[in-house]
Each structure stands twice: as C-alpha cells, then as structure tokens.
SEFIZA-3560 file (N, C-alpha, C; in Angstrom, 3 decimals):
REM SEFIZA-3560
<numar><xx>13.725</xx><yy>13.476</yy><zz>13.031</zz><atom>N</atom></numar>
<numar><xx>14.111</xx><yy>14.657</yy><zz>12.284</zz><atom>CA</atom></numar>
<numar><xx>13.494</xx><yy>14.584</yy><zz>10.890</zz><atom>C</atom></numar>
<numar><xx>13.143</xx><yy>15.837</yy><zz>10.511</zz><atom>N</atom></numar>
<numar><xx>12.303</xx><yy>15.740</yy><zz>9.123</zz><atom>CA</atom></numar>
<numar><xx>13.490</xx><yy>16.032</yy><zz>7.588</zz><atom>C</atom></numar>
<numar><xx>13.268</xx><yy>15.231</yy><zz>7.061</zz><atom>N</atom></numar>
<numar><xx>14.353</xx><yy>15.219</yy><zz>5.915</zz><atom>CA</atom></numar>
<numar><xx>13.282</xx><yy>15.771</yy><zz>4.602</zz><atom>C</atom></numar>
<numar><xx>13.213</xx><yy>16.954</yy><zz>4.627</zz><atom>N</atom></numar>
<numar><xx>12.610</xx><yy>18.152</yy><zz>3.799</zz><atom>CA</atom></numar>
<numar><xx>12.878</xx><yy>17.532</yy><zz>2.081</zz><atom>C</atom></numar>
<numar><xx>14.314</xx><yy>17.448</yy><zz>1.845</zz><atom>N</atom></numar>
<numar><xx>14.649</xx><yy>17.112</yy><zz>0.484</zz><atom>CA</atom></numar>
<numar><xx>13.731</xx><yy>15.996</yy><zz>-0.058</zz><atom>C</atom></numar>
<numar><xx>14.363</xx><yy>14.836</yy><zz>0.567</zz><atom>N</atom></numar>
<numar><xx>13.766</xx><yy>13.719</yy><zz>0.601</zz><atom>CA</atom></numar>
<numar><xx>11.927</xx><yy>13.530</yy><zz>0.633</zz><atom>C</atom></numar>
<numar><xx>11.079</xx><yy>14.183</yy><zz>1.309</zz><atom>N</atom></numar>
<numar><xx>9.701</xx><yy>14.431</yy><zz>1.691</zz><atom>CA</atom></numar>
<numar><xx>9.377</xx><yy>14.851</yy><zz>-0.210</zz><atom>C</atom></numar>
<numar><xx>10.051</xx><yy>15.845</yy><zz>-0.670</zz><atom>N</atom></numar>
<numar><xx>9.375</xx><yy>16.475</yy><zz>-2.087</zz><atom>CA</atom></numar>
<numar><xx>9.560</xx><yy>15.238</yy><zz>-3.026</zz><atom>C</atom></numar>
<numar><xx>11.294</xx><yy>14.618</yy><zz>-3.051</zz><atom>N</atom></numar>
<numar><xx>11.493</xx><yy>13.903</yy><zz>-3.948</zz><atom>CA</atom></numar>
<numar><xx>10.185</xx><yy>13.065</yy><zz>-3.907</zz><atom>C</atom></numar>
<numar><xx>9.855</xx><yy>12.304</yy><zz>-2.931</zz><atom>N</atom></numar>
<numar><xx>8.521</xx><yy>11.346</yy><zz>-2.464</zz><atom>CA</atom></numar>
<numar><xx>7.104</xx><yy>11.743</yy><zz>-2.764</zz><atom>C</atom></numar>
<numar><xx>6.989</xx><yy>12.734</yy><zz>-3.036</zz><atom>N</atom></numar>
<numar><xx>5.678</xx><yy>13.972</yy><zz>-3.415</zz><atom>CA</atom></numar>
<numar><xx>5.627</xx><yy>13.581</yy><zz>-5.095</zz><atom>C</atom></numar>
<numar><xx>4.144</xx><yy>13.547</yy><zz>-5.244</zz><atom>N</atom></numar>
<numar><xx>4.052</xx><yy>13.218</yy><zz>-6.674</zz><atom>CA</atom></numar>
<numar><xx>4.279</xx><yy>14.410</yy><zz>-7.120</zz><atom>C</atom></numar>
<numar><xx>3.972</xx><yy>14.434</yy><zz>-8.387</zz><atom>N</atom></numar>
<numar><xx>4.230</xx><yy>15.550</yy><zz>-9.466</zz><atom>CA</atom></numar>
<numar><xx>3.017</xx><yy>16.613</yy><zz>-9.097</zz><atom>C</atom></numar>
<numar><xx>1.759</xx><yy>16.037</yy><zz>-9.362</zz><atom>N</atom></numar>
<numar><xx>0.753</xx><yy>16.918</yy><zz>-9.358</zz><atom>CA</atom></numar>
<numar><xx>0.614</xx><yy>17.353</yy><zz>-7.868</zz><atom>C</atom></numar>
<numar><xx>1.278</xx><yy>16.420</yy><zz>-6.553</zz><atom>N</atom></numar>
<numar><xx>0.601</xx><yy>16.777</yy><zz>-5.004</zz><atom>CA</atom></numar>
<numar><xx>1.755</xx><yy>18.363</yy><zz>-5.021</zz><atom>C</atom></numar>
<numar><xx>2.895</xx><yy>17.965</yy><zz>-5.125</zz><atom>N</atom></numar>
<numar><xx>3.473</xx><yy>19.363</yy><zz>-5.399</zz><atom>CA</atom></numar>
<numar><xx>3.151</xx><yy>20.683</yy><zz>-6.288</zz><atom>C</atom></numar>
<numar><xx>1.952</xx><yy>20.535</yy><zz>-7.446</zz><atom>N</atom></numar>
<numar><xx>1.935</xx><yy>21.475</yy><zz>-8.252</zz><atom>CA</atom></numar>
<numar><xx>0.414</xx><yy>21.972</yy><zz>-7.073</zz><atom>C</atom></numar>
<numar><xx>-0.006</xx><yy>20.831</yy><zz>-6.530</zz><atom>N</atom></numar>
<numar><xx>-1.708</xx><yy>21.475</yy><zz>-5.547</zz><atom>CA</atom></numar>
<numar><xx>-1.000</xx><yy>21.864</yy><zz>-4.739</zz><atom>C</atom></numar>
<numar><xx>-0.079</xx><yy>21.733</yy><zz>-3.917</zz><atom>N</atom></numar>
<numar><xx>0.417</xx><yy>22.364</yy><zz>-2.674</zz><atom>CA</atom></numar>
<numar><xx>1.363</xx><yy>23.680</yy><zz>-2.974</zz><atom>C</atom></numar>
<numar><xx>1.691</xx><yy>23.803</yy><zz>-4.188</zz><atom>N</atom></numar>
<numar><xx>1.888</xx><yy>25.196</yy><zz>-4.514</zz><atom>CA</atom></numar>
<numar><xx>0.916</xx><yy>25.906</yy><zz>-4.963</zz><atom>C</atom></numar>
<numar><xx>-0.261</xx><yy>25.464</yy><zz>-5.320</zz><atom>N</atom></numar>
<numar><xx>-1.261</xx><yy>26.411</yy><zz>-6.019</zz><atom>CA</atom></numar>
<numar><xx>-1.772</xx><yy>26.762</yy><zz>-4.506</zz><atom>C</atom></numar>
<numar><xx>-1.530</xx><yy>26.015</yy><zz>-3.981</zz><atom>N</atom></numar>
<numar><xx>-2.772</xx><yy>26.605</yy><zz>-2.479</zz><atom>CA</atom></numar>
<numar><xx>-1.976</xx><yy>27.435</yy><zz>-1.910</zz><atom>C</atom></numar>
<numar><xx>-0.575</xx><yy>27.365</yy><zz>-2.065</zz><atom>N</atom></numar>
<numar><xx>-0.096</xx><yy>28.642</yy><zz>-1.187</zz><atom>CA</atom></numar>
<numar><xx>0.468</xx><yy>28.451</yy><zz>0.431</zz><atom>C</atom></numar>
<numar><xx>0.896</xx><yy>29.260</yy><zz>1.108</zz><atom>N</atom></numar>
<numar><xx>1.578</xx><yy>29.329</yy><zz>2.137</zz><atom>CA</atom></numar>
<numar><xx>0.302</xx><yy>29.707</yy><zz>3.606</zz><atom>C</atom></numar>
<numar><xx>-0.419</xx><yy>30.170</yy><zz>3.108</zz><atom>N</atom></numar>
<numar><xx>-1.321</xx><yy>30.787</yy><zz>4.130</zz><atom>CA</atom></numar>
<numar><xx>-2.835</xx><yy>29.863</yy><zz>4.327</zz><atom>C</atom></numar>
<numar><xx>-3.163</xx><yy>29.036</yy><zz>3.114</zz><atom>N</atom></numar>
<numar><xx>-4.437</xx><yy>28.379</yy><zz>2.757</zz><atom>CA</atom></numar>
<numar><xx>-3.774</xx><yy>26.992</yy><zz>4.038</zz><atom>C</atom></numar>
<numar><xx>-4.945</xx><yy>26.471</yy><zz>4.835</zz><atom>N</atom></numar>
<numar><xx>-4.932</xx><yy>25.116</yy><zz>5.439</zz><atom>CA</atom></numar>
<numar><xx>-4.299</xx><yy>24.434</yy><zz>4.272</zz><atom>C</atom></numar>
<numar><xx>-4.159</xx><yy>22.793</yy><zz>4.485</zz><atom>N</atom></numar>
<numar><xx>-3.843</xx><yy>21.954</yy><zz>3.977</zz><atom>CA</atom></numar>
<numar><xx>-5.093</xx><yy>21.281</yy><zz>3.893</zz><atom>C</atom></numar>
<numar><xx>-5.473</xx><yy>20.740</yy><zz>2.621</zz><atom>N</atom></numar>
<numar><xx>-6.460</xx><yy>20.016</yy><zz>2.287</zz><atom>CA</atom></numar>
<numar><xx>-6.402</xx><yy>18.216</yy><zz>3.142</zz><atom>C</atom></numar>
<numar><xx>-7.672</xx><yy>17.515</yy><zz>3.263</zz><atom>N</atom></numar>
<numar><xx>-7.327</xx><yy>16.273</yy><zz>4.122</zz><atom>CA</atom></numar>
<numar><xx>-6.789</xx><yy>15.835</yy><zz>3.267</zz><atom>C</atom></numar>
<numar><xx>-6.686</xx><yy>15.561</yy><zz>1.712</zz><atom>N</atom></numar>
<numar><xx>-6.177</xx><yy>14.986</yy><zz>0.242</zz><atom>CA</atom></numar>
<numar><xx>-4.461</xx><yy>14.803</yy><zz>0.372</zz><atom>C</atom></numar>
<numar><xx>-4.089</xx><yy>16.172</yy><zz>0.604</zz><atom>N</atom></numar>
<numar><xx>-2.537</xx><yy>16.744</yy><zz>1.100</zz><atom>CA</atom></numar>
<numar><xx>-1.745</xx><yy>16.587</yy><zz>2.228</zz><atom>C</atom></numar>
<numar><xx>-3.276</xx><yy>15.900</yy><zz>3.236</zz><atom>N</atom></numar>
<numar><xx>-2.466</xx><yy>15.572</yy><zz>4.236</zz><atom>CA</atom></numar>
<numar><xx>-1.774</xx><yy>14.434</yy><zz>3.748</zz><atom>C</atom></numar>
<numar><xx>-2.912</xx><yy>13.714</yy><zz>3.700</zz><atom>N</atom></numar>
<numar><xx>-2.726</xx><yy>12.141</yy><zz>3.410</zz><atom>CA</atom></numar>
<numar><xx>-1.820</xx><yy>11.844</yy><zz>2.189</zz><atom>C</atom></numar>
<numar><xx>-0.836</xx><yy>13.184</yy><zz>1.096</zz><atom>N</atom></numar>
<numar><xx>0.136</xx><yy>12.985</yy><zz>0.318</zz><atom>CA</atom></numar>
<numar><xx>1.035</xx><yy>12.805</yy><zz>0.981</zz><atom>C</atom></numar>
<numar><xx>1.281</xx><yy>13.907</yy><zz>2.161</zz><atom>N</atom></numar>
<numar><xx>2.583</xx><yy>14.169</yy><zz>2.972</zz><atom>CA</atom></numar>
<numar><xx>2.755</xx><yy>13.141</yy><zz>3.826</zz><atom>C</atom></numar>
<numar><xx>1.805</xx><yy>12.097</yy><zz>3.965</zz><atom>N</atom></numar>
<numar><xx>1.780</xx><yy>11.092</yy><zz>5.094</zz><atom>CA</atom></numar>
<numar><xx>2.620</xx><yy>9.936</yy><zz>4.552</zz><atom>C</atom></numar>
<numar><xx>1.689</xx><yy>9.807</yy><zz>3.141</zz><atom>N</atom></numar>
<numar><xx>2.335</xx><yy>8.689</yy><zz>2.695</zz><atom>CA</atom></numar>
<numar><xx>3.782</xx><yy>9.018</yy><zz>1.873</zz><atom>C</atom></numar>
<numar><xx>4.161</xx><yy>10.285</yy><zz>1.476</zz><atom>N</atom></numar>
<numar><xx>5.420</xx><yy>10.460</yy><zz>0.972</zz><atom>CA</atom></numar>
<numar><xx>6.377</xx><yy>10.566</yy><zz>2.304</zz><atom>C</atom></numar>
<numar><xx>5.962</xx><yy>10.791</yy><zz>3.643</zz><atom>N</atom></numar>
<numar><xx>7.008</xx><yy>10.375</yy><zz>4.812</zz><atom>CA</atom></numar>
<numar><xx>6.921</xx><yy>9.136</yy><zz>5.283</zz><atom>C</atom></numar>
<numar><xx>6.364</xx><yy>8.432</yy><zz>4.639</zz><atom>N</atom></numar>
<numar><xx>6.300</xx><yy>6.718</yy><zz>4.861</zz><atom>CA</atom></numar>
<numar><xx>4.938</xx><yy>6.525</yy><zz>5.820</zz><atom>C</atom></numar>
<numar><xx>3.372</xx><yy>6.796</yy><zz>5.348</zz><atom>N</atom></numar>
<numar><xx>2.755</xx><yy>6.270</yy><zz>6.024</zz><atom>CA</atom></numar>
<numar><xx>1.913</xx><yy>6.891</yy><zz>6.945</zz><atom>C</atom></numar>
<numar><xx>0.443</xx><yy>6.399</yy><zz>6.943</zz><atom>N</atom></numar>
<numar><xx>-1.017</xx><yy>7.589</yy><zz>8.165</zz><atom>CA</atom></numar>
<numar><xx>0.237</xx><yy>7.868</yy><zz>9.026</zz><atom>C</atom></numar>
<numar><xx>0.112</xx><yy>9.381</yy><zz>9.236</zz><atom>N</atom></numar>
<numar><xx>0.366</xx><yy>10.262</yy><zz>10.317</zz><atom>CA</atom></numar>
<numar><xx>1.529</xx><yy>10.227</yy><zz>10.544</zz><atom>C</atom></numar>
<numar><xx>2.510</xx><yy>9.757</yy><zz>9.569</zz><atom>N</atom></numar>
<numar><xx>3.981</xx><yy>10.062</yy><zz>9.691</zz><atom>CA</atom></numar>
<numar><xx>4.490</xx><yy>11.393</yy><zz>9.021</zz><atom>C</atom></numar>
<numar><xx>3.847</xx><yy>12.144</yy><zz>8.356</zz><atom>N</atom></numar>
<numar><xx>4.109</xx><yy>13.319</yy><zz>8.081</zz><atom>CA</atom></numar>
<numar><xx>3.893</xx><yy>14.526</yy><zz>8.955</zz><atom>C</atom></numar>
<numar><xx>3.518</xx><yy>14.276</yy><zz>10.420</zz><atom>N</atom></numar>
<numar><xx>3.082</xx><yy>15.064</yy><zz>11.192</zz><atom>CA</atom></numar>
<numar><xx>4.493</xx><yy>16.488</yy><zz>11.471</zz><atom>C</atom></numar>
<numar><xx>5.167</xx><yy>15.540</yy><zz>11.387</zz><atom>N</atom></numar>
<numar><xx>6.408</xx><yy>16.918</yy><zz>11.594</zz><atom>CA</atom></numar>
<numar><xx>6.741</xx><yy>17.665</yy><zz>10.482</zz><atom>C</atom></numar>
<numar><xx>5.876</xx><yy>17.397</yy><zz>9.711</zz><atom>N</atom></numar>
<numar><xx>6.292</xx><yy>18.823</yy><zz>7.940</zz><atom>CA</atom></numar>
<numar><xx>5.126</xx><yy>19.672</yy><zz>7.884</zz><atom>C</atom></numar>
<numar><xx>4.015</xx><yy>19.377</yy><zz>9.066</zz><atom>N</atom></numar>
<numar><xx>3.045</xx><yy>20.221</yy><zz>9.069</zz><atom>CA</atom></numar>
<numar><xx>2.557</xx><yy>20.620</yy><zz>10.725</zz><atom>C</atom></numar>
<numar><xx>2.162</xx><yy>21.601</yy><zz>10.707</zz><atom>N</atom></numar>
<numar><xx>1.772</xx><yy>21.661</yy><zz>11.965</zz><atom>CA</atom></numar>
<numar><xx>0.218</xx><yy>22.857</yy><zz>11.890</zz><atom>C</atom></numar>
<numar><xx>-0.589</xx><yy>22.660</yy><zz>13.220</zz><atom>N</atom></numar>
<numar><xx>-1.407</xx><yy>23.233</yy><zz>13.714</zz><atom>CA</atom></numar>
<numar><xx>-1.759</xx><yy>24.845</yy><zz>13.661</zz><atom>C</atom></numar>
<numar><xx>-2.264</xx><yy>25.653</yy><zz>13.098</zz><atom>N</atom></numar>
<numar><xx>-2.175</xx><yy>27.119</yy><zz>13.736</zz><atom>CA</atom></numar>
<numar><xx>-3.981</xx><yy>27.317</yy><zz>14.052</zz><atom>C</atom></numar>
<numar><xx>-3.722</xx><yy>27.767</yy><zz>14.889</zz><atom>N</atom></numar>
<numar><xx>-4.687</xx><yy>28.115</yy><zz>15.259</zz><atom>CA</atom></numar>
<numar><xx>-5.163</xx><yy>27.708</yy><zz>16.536</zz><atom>C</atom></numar>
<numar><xx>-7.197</xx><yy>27.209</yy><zz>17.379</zz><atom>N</atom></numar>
<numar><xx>-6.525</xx><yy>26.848</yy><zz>17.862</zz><atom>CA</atom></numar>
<numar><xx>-7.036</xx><yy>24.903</yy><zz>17.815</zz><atom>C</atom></numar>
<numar><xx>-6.366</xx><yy>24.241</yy><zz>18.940</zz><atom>N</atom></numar>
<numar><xx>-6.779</xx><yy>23.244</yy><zz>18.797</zz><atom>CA</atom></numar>
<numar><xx>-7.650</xx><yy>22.375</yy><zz>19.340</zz><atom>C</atom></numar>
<numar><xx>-8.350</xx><yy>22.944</yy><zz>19.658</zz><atom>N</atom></numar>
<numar><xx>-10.284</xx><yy>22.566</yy><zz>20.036</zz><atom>CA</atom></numar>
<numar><xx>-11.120</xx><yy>23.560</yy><zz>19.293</zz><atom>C</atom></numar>
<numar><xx>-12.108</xx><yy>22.968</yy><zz>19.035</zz><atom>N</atom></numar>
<numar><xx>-12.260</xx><yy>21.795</yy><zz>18.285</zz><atom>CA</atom></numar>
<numar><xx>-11.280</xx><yy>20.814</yy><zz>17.529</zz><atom>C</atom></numar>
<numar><xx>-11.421</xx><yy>19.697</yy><zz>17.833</zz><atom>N</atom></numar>
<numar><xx>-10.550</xx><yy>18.978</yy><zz>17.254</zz><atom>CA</atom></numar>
<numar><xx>-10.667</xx><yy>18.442</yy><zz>15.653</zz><atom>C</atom></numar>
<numar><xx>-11.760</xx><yy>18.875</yy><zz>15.009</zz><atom>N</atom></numar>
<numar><xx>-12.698</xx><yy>18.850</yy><zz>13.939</zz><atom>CA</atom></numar>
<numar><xx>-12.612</xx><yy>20.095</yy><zz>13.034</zz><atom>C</atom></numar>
<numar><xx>-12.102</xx><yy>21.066</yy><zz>14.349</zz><atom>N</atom></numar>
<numar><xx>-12.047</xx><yy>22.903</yy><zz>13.021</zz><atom>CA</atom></numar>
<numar><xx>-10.089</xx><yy>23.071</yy><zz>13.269</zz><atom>C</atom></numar>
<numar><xx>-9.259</xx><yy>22.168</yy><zz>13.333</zz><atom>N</atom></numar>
<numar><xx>-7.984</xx><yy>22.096</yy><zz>13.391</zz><atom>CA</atom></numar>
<numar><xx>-7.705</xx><yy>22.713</yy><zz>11.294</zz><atom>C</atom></numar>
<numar><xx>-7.109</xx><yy>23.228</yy><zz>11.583</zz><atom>N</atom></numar>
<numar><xx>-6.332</xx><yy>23.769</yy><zz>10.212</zz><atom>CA</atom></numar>
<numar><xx>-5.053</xx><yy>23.410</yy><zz>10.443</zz><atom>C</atom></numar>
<numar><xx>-4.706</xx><yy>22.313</yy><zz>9.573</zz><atom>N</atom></numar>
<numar><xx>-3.416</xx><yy>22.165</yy><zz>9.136</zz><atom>CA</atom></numar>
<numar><xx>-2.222</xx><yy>22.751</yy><zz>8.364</zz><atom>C</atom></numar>
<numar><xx>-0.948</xx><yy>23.617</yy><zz>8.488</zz><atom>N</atom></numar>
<numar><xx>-0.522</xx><yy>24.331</yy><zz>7.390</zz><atom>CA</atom></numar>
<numar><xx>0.754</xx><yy>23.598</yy><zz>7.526</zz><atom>C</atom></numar>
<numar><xx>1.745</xx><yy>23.631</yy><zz>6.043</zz><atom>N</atom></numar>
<numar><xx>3.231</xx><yy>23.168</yy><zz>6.262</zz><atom>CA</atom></numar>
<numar><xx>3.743</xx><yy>24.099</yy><zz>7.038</zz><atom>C</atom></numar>
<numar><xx>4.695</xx><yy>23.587</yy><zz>7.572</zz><atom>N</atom></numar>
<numar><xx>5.788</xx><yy>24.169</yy><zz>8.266</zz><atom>CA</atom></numar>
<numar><xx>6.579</xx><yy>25.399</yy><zz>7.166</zz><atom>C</atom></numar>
<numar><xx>6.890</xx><yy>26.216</yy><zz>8.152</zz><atom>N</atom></numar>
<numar><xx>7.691</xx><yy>27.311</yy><zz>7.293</zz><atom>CA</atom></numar>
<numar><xx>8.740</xx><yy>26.991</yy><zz>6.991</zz><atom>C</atom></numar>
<numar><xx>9.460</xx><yy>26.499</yy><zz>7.343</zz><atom>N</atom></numar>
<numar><xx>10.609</xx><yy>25.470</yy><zz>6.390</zz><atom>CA</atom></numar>
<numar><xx>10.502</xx><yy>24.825</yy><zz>5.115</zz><atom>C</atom></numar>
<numar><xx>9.088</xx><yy>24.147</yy><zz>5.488</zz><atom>N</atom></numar>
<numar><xx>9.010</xx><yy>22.550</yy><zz>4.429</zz><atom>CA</atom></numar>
<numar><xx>8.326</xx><yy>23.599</yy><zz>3.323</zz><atom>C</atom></numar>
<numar><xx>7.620</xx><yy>24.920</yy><zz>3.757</zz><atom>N</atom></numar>
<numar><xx>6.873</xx><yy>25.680</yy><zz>2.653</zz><atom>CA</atom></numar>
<numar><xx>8.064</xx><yy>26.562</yy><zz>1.742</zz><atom>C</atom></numar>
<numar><xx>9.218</xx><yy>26.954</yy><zz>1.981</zz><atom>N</atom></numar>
<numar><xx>9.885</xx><yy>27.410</yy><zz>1.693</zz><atom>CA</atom></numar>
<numar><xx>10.984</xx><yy>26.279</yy><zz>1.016</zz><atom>C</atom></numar>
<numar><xx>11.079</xx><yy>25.869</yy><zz>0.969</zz><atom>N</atom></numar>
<numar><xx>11.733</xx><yy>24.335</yy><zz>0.191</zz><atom>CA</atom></numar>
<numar><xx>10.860</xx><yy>23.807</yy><zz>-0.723</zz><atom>C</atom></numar>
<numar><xx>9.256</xx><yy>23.905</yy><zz>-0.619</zz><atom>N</atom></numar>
<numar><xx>8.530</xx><yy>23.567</yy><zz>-1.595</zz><atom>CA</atom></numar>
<numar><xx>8.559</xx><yy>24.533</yy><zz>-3.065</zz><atom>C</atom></numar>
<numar><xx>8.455</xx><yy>25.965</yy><zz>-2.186</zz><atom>N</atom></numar>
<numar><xx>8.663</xx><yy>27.153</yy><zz>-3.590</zz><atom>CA</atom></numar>
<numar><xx>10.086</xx><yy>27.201</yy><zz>-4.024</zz><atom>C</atom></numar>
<numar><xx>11.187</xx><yy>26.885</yy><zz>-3.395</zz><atom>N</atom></numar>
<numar><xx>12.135</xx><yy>27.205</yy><zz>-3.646</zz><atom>CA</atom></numar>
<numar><xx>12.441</xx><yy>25.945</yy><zz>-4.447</zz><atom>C</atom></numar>
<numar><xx>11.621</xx><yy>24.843</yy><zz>-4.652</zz><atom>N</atom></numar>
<numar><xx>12.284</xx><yy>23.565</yy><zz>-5.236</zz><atom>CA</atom></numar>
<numar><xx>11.354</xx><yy>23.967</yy><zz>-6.577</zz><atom>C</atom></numar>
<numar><xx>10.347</xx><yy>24.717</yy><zz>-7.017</zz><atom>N</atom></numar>
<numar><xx>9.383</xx><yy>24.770</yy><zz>-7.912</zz><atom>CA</atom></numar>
<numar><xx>10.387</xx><yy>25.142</yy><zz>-9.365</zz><atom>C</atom></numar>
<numar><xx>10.172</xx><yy>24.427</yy><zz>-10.383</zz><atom>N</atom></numar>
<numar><xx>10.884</xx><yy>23.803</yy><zz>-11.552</zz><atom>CA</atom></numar>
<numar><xx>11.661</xx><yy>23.256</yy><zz>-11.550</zz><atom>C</atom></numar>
<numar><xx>12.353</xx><yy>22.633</yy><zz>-10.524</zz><atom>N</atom></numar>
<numar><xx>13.297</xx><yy>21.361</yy><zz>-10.503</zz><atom>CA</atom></numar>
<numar><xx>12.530</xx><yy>20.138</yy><zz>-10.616</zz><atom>C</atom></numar>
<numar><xx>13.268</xx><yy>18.902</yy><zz>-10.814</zz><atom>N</atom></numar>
<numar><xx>12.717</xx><yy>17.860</yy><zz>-10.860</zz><atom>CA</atom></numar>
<numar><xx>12.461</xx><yy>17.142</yy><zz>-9.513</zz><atom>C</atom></numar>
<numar><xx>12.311</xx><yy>17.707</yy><zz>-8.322</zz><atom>N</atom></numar>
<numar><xx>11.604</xx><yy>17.216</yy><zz>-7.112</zz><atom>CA</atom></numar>
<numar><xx>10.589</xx><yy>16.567</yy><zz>-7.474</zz><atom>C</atom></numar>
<numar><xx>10.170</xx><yy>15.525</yy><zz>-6.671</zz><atom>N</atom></numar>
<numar><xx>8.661</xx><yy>14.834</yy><zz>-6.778</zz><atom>CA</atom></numar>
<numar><xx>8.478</xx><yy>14.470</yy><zz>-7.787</zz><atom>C</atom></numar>
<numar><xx>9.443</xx><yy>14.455</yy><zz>-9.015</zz><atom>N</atom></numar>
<numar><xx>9.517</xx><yy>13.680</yy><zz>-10.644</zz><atom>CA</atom></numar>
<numar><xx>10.324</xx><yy>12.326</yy><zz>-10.344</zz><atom>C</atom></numar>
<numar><xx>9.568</xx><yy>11.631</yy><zz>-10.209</zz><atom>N</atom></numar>
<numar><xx>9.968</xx><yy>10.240</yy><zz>-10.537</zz><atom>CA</atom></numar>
<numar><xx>11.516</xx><yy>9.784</yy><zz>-12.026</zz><atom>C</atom></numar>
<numar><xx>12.358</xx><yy>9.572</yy><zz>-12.197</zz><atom>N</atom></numar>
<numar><xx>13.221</xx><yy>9.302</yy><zz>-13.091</zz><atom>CA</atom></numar>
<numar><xx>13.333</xx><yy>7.760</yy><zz>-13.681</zz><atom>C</atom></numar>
//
C-alpha cells in the first residue's frame, strides 16, 4: 500500500517544487523517477505512486505520470512543510 503522506515528507524540497512545476499532464522526468524511488525506499520501489499511460511497447517510449492521487496530494500539500526536512 502506498503511504502518499509519508512519500512527500521523503521528497526533497526542490524534487517537490520540479514535480509541481511540471504539472499533472507532463511525463515524469527519469531524474523524478529516480526521486520517487529513492523517497519510497529505493530503484523501483516507487512504482506504485506512478504509473504508465499510454501505451506500453515500446518499452523505451513508456511515459511515466504520478498517480492521480499522489498528484493531488502533491498540489494540495504545496506551501506546507512536506519534503522540508526539520
């Protein structure tokens, strides 16, 4: 199960200010994957806060986007201290 709260707190400062500048509709950069991986503990453990659209072959032209959940928890967390270290 994906623990959404927890995933941002783990999100640096700036991976949250790029993953809001890119928006809800833009892929996920490979940079962003590899934030969300290691803020869910690790390569390819973030797979459940993002998923696939499109389609998936080529396995090379795959576009990654957050989940409509985890994207809506990201804007909705924007000026709190999520992903701020204390």
């Amino acid at each position: 199960m994906c623990d959404i709260p927890g995933l941002l707190v783990r999100l640096e400062a700036e991976d949250l200010t790029r993953l809001r500048e890119a928006g809800t509709e833009n892929p996920l950069e490979p940079g962003m994957i590899a934030a969300i991986d290691a803020a869910a503990g690790g390569p390819g453990e973030g797979r459940g806060y993002y998923v696939v659209k499109g389609s998936l072959y080529p396995v090379e032209a795959r576009e990654y986007h957050l989940r409509e959940d985890v994207a809506e928890a990201l804007l909705a967390s924007e000026g709190t201290s999520a992903g701020v270290a204390s």
